[in-house]
C-alpha positions in Angstrom: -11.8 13.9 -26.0 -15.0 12.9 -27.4 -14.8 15.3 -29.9 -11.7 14.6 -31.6 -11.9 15.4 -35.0 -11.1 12.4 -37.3 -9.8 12.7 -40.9 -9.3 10.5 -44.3 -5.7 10.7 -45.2 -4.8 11.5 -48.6 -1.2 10.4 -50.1 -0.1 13.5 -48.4 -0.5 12.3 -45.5 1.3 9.0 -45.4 5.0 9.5 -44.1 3.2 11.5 -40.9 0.5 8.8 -40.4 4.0 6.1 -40.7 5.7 7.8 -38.4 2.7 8.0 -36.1 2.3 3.8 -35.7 6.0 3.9 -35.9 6.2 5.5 -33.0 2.2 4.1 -31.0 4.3 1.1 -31.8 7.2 1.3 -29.8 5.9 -0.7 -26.6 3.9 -3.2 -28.4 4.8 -6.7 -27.9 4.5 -8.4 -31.2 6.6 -5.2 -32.6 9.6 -5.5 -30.4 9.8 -9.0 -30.2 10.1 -9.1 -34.2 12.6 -5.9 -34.0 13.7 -5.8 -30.4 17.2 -3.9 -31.3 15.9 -0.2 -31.4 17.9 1.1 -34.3 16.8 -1.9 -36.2 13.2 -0.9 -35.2 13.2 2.7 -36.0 14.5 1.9 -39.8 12.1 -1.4 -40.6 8.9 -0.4 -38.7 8.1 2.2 -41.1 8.2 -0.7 -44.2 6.2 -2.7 -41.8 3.5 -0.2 -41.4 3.6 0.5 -45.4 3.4 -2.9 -46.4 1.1 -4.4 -43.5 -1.7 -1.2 -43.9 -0.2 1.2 -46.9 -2.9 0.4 -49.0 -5.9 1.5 -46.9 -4.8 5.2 -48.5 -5.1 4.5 -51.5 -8.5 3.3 -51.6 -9.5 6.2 -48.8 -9.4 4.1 -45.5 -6.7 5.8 -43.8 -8.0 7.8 -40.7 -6.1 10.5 -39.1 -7.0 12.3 -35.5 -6.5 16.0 -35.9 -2.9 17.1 -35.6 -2.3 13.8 -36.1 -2.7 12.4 -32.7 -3.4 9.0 -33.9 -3.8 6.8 -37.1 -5.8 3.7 -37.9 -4.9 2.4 -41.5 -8.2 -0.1 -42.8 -8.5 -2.2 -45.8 -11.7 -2.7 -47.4 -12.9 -6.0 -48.7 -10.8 -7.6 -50.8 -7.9 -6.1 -50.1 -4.7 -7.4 -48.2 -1.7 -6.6 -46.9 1.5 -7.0 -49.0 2.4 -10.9 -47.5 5.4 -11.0 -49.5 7.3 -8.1 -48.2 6.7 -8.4 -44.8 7.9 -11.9 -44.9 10.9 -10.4 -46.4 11.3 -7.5 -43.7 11.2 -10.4 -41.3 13.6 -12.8 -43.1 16.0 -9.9 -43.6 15.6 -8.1 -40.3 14.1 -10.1 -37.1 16.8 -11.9 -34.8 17.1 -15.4 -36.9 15.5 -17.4 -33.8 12.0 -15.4 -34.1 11.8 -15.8 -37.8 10.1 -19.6 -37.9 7.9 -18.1 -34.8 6.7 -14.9 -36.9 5.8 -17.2 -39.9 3.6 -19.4 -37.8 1.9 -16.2 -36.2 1.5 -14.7 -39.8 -0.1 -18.5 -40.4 -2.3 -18.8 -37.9 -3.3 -15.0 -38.4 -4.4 -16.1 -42.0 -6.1 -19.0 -40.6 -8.5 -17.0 -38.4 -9.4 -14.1 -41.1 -12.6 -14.0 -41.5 -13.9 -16.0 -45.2 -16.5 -13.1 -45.8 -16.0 -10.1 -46.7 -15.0 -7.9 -44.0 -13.1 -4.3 -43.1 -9.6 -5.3 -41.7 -7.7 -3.9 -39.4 -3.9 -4.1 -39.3 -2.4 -1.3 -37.2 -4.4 1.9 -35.2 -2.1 3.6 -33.0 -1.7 6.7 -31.0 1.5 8.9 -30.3 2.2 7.7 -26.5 2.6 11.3 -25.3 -1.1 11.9 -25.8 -2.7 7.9 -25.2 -5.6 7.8 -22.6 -7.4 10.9 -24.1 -9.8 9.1 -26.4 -8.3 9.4 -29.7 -8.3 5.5 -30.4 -12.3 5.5 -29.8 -12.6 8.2 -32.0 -10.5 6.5 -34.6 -12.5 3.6 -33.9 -15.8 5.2 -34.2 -15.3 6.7 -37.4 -14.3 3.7 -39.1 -16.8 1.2 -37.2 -19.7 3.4 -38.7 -18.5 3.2 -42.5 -18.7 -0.8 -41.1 -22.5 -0.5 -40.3 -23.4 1.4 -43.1 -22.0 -1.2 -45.1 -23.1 -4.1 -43.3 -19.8 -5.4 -43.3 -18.0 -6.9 -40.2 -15.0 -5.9 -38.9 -11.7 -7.6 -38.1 -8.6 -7.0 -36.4 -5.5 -9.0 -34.5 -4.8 -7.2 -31.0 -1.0 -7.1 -30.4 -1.0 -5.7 -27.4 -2.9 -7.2 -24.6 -4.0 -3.7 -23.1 -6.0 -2.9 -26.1 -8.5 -5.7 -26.0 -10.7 -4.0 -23.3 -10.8 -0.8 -25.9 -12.0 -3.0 -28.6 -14.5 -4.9 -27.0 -15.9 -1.5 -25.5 -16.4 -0.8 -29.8 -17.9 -4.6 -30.1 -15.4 -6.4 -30.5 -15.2 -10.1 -29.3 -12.2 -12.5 -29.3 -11.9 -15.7 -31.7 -9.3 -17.0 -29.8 -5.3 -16.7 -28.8 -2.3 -16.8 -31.4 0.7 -17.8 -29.6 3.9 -20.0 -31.4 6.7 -20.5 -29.5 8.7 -17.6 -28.2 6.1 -15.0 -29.7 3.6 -12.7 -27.4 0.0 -13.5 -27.5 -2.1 -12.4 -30.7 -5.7 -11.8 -30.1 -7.6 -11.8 -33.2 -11.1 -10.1 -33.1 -14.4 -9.4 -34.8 -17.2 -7.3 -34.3 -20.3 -7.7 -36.1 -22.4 -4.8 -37.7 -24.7 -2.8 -35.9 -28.5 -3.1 -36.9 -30.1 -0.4 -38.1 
């Protein structure tokens, strides 16, 4: 699926490309430890993806694989995630024995970002009844060549412990482990720019 057409998203895009990592999301680690009752999942995960990665549509780094296969929501330089409200969606919604645990991975998270400026990566995910046919490389691709043209590295915290070998195929290479207490494993990543 080398050829999978990849696309910016546009505001009209949003709720599909939420309910796309809503749904890539449903088996990863880090997601169902924080929201491990399903109903709770299904109605928070969507906030989480909005305030986490919302903003990467507005400033036209939102990336969509035809028919909405997959999305991968980047912010540029200089722009974060909304901090505040997903401490909030954690305080109000997580089981009260993860929330310490999720504030010390959202810690450590912030202690590994990169200084300089860089293209973040908060949440690509495919719909699980298509995964395995390339649509997270071409996601990748896409994005990672915006990267090099700008010179810019690129960062990102794996999750989900099957994705690493996907981004290190893209040049990605691990800065360590985030792990506090009862949480899964949180790889967080960087890949340099590719010279011209």
């Amino acid at each position: 699926m080398a050829d999978a057409k990849v696309h910016i998203a546009t505001s009209r895009d949003e709720a599909t490309l939420v309910d796309v990592i809503t749904l890539g999301f449903t088996s990863d680690p880090m997601a169902r430890w924080s929201f491990p009752n399903a109903h709770t999942y299904l109605r928070c995960m969507p906030d989480v993806v909005r305030a986490f990665g919302g903003k990467a549509i507005d400033h036209g780094s939102a990336y969509y694989v035809e028919g909405y296969a997959g999305a991968a929501l980047w912010l540029p330089p200089g722009v974060e995630p909304d901090s505040e409200r997903l401490v909030a969606l954690m305080q109000t919604h997580a089981p009260a024995h993860v929330v310490p645990d999720s504030m010390g991975v959202f810690e450590r998270m912030g202690a590994f970002h990169p200084q300089e400026p860089c293209w973040y990566l908060p949440l690509i995910a495919v719909d699980p009844s298509v995964q395995g046919k390339g649509h997270g490389s071409a996601l990748l691709r896409e994005a990672l060549a915006r990267c090099d043209r700008d010179g810019l590295p690129a960062y990102l915290e794996s999750s989900n412990p099957r994705n690493i070998t996907l981004y290190q195929r893209h040049g990605f290479e691990a800065l360590g482990t985030i792990q506090v207490g009862s949480s899964p494993t949180v790889t967080p990543m960087l890949r340099r720019p590719a010279r011209a």
